[in-house]
C-alpha positions in Angstrom: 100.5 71.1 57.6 101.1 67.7 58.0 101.7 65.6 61.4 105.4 64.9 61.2 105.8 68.3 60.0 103.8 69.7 63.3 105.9 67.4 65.6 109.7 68.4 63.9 108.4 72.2 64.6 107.4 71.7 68.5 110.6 69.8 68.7 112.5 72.4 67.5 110.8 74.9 69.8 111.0 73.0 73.0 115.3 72.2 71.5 115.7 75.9 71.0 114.0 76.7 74.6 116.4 74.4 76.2 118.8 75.9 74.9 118.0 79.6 75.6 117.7 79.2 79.3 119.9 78.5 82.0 120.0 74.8 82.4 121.7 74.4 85.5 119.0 76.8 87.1 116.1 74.5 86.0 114.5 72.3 88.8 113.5 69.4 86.9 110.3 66.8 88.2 109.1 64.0 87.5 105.6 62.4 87.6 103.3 59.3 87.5 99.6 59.9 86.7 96.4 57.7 86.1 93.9 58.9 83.1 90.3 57.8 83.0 87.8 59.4 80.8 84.5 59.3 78.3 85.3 58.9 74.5 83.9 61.4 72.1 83.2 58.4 69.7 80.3 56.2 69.8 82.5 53.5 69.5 84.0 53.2 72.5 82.9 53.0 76.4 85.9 54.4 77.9 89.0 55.3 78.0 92.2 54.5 80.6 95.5 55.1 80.8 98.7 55.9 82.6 102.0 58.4 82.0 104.7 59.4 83.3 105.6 63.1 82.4 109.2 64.7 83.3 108.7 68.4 83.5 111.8 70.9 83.2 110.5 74.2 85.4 111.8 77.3 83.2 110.7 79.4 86.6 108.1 78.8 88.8 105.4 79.5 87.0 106.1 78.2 83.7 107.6 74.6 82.9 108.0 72.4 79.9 106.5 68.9 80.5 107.3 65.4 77.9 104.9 63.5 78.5 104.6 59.5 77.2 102.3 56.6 78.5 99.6 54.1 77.1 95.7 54.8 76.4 93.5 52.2 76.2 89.7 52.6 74.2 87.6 50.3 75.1 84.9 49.3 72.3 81.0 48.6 72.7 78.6 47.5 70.5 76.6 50.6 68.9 73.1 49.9 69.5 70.9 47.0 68.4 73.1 46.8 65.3 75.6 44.0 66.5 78.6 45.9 65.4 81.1 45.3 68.1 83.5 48.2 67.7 87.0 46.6 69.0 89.3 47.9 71.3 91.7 50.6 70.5 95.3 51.6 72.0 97.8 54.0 71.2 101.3 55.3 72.9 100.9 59.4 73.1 104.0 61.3 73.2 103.8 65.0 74.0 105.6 68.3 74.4 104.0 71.0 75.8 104.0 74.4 78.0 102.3 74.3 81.6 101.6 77.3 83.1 100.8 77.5 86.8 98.8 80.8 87.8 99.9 81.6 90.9 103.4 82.8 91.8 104.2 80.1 93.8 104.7 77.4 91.4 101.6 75.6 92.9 98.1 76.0 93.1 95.7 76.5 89.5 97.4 75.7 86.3 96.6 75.2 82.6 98.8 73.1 80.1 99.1 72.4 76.3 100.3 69.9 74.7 101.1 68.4 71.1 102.8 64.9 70.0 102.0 62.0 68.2 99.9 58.9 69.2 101.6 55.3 67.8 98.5 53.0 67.2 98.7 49.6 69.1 96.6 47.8 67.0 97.9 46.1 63.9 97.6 48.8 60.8 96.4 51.7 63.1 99.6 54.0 62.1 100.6 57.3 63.7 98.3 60.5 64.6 98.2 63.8 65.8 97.6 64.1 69.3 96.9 67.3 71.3 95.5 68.1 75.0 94.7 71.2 76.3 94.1 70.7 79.9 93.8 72.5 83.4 94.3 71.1 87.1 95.4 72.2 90.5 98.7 70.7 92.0 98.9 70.6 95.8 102.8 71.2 97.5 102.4 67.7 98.3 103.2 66.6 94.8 99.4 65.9 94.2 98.2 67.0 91.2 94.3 66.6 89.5 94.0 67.8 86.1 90.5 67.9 83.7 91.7 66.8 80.0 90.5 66.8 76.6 92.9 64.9 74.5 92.4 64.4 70.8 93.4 62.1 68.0 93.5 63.2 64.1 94.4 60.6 61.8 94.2 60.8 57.8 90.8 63.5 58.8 89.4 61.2 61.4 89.1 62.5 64.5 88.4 61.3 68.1 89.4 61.6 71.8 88.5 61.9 75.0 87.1 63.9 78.0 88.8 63.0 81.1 90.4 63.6 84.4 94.3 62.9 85.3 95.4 62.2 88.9 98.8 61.9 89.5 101.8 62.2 92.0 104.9 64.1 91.4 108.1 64.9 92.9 111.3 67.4 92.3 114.3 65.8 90.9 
């Protein structure tokens, strides 16, 4: 299946969800968060980054986050070789479900997400990005997440391990 074709049919999903529920029920938040991390390609040293994610809460334990920020790859040389690797940046944009455990709306979670990733770097084009994550969010709007979040491009693949730490607050 191919990447625009994956992003029209989460689109559609999320639309369709939107639509299905009671909008004027829905609590809506919004968030600002800081992502550090280890790439999964030799390439690069590691990875930072910012978002800010606006989150529609379907109830209290499920809610549908969008999620859009910069990541930035920072390249190393591999070895003795005296390859310098260059930097590398790209703009995710996600859609995803977030699922907190307990009843409360607080406390353990785990979250999905799938978008595209627009390259920053001249000729780096578009790719498939995807994070599966889990975190705890405090009632104080605190909220520390573990992440792995991927890039697939034209079969090459990379990403990162890392952790988000953000602050978010009910709209």
């Amino acid at each position: 299946m191919k990447t625009i074709t994956k992003i029209i049919a989460t689109s559609a999903a999320v639309v369709a969800l939107f639509f299905t529920t009671n909008v004027n029920a829905q609590s809506r938040n919004f968030g600002i968060g800081l992502n550090v991390g280890v790439p999964t390609s030799d390439a690069y040293s590691f990875a930072i980054g910012g978002d800010l994610r606006y989150q529609f809460n379907v109830d209290k334990q499920l809610s549908i986050p969008v999620t859009a920020g910069y990541t930035h790859f920072s390249g190393k040389e591999i070895g003795d070789t005296g390859v310098n690797y260059g930097s590398f940046g790209y703009i995710p944009v996600k859609v995803g479900a977030k699922y907190f455990f307990n009843q409360s709306g607080s406390g353990l979670y785990g979250l999905a997400e799938l978008g595209a990733g627009f390259g920053t770097n001249e000729g780096s084009g578009t790719s498939f990005v995807y994070s599966p994550a889990v975190g705890y969010s405090w009632d104080n709007g605190l909220d520390l997440g573990v992440k792995y979040e991927g890039l697939s491009q034209n079969s090459v693949n990379t990403g990162y391990f890392g952790l988000r730490l953000a602050y978010g607050f009910s709209l």
